[in-house]
N, C-alpha and C positions, 0 to 999 in steps of 0.2 A: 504494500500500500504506500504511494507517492503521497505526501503534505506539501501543498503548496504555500510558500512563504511570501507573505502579503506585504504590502509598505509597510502598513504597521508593527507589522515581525521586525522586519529590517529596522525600524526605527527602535524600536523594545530594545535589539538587540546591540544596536550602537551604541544606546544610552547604557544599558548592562556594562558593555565594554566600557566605554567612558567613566563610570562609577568604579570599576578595578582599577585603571588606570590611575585614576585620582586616588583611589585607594596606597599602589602600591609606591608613589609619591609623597604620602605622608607616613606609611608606616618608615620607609626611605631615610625622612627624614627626621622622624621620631627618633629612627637606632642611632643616626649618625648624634643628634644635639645630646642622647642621651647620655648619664655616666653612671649609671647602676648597672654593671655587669650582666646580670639575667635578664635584667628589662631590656636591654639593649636588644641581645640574643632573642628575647620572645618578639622586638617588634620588627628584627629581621627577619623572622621565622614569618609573620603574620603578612608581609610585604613578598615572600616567596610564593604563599599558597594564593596571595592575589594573581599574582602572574600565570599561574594555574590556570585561577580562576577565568581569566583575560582571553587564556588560549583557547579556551571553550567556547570566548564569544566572536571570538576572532575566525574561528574553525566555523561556527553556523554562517558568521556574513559572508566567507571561501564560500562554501558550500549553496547558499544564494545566489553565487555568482557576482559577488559584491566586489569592486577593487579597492584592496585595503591599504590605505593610505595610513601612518599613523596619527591617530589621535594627540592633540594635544591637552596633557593632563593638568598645566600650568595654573590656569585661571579658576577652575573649578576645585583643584586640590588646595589651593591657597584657602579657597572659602573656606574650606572647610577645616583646615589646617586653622584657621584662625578662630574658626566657631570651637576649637579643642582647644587653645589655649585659654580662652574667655573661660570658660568651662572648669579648667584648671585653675584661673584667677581666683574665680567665684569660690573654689574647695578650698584653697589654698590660703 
């Protein structure tokens, strides 16, 4: 049985990918600013299975027929990178 992937697939799907991306940009840069040893290690680790995660949505827009150009993670990982320090201020 064939499933036909719709624009809206595609778009789900970019967006999915662009959220990993973004993702593996802040865990990235979590490990790097960080300096507690294991945390470092757990936010590299967290930043690896994004990449995983990425290839998966990278392999459905191939598989679409999509030309995959990379995403850029920049402006969206910031946001959110920034909504996590706020976040951290607030506890801290």
């Amino acid at each position: 049985m064939t499933t036909t992937v719709t624009k809206d697939d595609i778009r789900r799907f970019r967006a999915n990918l662009q959220g990993e991306l973004d993702g593996i940009a802040v865990y990235r840069a979590m490990s790097e600013a960080e300096k507690n040893p294991p945390l470092k290690v757990l936010y590299g680790r967290l930043a690896d299975n994004e990449v995983k995660h990425a290839a998966v949505w990278e392999q459905k827009l191939r598989d679409a027929g999509v030309d995959m150009a990379s995403p850029e993670p920049v402006e969206t990982a910031l946001a959110h990178f920034e909504q996590l320090v706020a976040e951290l201020d607030r506890l801290l």
